[in-house]
MDTraj code that builds the backbone (N, CA, C; nanometers):
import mdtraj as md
import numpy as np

residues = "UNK UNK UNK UNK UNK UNK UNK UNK UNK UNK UNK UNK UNK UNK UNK UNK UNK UNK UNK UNK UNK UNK UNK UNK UNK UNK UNK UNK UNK UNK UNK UNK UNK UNK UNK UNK UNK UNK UNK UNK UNK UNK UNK UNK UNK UNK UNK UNK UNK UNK UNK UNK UNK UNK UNK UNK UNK UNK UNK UNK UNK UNK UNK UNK UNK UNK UNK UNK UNK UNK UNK UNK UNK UNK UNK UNK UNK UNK UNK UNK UNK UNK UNK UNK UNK UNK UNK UNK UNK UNK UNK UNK UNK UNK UNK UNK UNK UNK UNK UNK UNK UNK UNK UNK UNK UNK UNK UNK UNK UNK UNK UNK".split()
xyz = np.array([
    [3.1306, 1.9878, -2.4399],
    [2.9866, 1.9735, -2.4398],
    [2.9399, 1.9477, -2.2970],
    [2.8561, 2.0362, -2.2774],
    [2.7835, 2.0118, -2.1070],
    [2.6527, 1.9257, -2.1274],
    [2.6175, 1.9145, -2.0333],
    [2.4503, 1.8088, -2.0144],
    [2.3852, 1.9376, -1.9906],
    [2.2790, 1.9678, -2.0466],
    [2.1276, 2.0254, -2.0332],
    [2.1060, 2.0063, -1.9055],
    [2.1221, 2.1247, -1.8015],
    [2.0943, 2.1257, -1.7051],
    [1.9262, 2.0754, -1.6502],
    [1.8064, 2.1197, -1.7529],
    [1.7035, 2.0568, -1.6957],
    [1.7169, 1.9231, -1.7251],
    [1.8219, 1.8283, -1.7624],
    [1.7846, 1.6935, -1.7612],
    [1.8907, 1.6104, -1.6512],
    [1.9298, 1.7011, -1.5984],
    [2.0393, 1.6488, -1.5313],
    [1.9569, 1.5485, -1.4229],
    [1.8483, 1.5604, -1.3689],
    [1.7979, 1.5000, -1.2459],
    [1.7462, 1.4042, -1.2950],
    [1.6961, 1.3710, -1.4346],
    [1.6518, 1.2637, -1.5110],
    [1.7947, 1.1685, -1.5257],
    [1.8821, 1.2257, -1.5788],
    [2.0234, 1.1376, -1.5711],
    [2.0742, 1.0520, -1.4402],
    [2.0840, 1.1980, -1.3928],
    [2.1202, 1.1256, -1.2358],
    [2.0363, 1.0180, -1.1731],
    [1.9265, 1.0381, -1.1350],
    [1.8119, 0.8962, -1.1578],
    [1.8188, 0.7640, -1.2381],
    [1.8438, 0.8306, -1.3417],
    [1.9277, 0.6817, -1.4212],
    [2.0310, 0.6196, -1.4133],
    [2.0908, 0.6751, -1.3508],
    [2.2468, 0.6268, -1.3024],
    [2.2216, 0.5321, -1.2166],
    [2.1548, 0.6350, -1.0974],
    [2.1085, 0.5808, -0.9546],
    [2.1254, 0.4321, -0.9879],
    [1.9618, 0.4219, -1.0624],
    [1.9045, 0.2879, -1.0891],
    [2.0214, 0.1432, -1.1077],
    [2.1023, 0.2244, -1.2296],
    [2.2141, 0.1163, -1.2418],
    [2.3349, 0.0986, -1.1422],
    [2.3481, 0.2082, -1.0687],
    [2.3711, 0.1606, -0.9436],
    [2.3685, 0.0718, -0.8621],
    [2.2397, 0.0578, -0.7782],
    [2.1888, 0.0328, -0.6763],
    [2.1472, -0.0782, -0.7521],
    [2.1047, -0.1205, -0.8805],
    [2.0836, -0.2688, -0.9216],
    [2.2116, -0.3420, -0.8811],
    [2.3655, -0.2634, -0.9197],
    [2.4565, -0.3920, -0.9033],
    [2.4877, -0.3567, -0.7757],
    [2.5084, -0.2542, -0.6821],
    [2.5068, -0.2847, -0.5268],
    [2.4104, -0.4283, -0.4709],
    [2.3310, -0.4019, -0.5412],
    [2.2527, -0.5130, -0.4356],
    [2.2264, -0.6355, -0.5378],
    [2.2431, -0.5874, -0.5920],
    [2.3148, -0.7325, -0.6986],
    [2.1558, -0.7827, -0.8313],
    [2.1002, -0.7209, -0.8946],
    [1.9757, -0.7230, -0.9645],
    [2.0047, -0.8296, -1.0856],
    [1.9530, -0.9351, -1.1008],
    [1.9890, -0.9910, -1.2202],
    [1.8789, -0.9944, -1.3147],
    [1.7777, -0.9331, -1.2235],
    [1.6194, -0.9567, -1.3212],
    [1.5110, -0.8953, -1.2872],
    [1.4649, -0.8288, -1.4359],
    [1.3710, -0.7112, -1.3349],
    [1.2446, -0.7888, -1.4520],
    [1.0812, -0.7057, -1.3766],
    [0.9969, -0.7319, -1.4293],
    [0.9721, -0.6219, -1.5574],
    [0.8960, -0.6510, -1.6119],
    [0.8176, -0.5009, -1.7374],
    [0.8536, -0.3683, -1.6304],
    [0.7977, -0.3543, -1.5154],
    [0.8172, -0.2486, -1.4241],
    [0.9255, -0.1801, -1.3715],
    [1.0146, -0.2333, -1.4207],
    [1.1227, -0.2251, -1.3618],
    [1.1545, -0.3092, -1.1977],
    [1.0353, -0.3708, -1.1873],
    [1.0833, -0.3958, -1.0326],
    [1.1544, -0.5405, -1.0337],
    [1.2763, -0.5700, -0.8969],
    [1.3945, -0.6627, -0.9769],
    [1.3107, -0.7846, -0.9065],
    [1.3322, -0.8865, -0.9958],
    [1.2817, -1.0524, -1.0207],
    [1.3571, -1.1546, -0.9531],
    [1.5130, -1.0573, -0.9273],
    [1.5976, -1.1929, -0.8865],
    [1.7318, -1.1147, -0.8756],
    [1.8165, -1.2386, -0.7556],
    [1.9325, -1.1755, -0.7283],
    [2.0617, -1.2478, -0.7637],
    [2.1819, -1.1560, -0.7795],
    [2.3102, -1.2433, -0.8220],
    [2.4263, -1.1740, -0.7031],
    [2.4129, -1.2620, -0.5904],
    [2.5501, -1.2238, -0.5409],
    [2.6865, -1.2095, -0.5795],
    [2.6841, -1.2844, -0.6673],
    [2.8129, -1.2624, -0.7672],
    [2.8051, -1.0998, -0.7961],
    [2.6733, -1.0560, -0.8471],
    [2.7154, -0.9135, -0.9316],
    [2.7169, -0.8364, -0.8189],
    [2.6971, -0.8439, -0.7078],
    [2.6836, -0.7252, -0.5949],
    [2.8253, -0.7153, -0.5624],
    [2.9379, -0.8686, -0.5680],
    [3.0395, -0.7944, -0.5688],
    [3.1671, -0.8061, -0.6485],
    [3.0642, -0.7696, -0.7654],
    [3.1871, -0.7750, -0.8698],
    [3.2257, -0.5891, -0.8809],
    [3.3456, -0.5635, -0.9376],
    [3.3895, -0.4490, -0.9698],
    [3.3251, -0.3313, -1.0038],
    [3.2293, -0.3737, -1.0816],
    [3.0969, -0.2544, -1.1309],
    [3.0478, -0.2124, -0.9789],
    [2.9666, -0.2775, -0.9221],
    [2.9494, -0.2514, -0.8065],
    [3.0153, -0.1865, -0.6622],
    [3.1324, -0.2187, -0.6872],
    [3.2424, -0.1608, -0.6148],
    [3.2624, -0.0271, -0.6760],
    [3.2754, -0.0264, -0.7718],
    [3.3201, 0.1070, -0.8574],
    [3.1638, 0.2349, -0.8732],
    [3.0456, 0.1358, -0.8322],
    [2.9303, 0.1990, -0.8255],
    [2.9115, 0.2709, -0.6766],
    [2.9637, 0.1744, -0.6071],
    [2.9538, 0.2717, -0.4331],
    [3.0367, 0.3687, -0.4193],
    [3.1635, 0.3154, -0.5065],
    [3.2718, 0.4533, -0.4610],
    [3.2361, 0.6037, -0.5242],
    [3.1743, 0.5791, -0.6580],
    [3.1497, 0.6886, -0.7606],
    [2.9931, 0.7790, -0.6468],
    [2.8978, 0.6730, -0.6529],
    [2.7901, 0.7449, -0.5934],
    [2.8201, 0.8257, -0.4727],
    [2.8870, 0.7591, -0.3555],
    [2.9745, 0.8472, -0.2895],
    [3.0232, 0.9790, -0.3313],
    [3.1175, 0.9906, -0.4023],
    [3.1308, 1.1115, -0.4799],
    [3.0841, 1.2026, -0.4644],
    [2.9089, 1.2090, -0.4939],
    [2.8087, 1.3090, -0.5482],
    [2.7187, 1.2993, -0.4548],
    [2.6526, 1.3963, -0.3596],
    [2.5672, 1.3850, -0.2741],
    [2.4564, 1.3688, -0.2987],
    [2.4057, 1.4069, -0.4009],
    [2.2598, 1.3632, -0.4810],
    [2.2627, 1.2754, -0.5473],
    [2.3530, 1.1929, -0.5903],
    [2.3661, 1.0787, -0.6425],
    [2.3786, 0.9967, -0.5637],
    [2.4405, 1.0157, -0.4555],
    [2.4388, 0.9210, -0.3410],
    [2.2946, 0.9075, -0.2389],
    [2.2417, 1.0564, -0.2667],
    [2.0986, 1.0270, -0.1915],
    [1.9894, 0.9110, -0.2655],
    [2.0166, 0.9801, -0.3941],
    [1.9130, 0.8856, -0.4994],
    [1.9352, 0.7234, -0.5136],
    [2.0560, 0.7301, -0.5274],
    [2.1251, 0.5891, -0.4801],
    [2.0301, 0.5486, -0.3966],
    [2.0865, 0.5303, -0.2698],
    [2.0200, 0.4904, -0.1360],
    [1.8930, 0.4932, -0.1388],
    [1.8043, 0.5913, -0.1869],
    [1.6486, 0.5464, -0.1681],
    [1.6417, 0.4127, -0.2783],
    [1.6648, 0.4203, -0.4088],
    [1.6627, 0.3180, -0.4906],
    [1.7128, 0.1692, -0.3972],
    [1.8567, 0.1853, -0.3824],
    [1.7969, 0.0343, -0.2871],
    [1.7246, 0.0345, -0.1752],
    [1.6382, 0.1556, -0.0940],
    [1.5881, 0.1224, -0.0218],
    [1.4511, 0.0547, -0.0716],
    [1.4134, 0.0552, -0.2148],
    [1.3204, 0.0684, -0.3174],
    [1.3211, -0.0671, -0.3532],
    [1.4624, -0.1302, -0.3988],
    [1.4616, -0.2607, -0.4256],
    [1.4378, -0.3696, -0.3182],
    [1.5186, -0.3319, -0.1727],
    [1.4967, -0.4020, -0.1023],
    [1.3401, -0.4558, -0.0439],
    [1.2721, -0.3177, -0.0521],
    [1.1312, -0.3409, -0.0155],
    [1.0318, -0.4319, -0.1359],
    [1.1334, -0.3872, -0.2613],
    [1.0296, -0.4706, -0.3546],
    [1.0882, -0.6465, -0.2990],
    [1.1886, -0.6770, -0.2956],
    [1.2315, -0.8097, -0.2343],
    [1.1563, -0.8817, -0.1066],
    [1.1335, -0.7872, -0.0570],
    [1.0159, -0.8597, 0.1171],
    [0.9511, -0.8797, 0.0390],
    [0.8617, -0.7744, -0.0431],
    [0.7166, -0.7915, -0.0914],
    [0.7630, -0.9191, -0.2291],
    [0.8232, -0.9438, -0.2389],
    [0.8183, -1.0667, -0.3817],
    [0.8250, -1.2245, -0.2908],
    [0.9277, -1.1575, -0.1377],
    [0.9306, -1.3343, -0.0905],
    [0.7791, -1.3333, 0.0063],
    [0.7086, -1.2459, 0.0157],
    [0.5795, -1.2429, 0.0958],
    [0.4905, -1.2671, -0.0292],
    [0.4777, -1.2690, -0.1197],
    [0.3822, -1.3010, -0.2325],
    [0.4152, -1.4654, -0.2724],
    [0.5618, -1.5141, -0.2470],
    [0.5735, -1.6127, -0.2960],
    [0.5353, -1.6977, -0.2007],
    [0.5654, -1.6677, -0.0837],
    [0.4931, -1.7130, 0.0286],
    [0.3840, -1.7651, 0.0087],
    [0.2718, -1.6180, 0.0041],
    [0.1545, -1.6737, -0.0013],
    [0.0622, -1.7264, -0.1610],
    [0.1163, -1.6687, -0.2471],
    [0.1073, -1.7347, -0.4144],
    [0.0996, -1.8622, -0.4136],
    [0.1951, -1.9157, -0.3844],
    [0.2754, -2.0323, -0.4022],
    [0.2195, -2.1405, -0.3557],
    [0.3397, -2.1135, -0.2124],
    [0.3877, -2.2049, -0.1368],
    [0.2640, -2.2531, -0.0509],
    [0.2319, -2.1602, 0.0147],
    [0.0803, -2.2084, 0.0816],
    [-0.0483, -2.2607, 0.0086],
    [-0.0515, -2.2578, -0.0903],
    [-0.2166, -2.2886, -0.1395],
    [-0.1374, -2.4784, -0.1668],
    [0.0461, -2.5164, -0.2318],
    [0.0515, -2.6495, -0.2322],
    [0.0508, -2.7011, -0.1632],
    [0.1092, -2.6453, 0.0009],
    [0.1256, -2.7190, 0.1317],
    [-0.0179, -2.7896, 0.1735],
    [-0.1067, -2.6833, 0.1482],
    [-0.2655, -2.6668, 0.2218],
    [-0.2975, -2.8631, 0.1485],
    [-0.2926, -2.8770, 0.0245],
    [-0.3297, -2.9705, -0.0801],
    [-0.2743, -3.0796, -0.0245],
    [-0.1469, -3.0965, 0.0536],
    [-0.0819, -3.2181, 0.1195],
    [-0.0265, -3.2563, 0.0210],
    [-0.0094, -3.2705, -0.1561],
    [0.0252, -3.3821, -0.2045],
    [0.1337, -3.2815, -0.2818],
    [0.2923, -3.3290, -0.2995],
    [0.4067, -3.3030, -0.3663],
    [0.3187, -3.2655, -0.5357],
    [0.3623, -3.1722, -0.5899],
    [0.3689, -3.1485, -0.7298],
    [0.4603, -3.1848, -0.7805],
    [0.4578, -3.2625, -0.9124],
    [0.5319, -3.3474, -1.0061],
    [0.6139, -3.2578, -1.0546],
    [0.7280, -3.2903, -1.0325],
    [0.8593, -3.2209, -1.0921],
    [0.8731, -3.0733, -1.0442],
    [0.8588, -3.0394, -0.9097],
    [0.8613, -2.9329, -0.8239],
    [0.9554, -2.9446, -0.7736],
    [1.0410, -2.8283, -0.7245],
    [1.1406, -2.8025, -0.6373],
    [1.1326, -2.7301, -0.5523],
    [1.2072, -2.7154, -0.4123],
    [1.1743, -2.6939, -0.3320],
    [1.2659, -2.5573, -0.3802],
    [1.2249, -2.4344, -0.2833],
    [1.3082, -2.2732, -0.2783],
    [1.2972, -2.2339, -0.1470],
    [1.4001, -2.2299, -0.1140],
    [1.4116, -2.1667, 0.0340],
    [1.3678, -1.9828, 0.0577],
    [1.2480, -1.9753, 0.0830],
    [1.2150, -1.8273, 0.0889],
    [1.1906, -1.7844, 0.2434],
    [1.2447, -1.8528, 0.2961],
    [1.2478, -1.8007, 0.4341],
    [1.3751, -1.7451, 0.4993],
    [1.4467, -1.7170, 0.3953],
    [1.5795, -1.6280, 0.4521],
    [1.5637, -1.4708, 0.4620],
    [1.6364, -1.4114, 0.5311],
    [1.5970, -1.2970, 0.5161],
    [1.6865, -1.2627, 0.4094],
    [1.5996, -1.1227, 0.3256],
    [1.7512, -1.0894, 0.1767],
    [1.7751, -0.9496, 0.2041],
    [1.7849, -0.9265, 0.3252],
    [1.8289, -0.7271, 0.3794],
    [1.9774, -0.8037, 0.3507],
    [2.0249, -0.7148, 0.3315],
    [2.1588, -0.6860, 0.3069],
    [2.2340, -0.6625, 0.4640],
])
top = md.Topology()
chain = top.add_chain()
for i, resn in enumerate(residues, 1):
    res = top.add_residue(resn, chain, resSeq=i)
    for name in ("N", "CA", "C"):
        top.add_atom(name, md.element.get_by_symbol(name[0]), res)
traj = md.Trajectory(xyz[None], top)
């Protein structure tokens, strides 16, 4: 049994996705698909390893790959620049600690 050649670029795209989630390690995405949160653990667990070597493989799978995390990574600036300014700035501005708040370090950089 072969794959339906017109769906092949829909597949491959889907692959991508699960890809490039455990390359860069995705533990949580929104309704949108866009990812919520990261697990260094999964970026280098075996799936992931076994996800760079395979995408490699296939040159269009490897292109699609690569834009996808170039896709995630950008959604990551834009989530620690929202939390930035969401957040963190409107409690600082207020001076006074929020009750049962914790602090999150969002000033690291998360490029790979």
């Amino acid at each position: 049994m072969s794959l339906n050649p017109a769906r092949r670029g829909s597949i491959l795209m889907e692959l991508a996705d699960v890809y490039a989630a455990a390359i860069a390690g995705v533990s949580g995405a929104n309704p949108w698909e866009g990812p919520t949160s990261v697990d260094p653990a999964e970026s280098g667990s075996e799936f992931a390893l076994q996800a760079r070597l395979r995408a490699a493989e296939n040159a269009e799978l490897a292109g699609r790959t690569g834009w996808v995390l170039y896709l995630t990574t950008e959604a990551f600036h834009r989530l620690k620049a929202a939390i930035k300014s969401w957040i963190y700035q409107p409690l600082e501005s207020q001076g006074e600690p929020v009750q049962g708040a914790t602090t999150v370090d969002v000033t690291e950089d998360v490029r790979p």
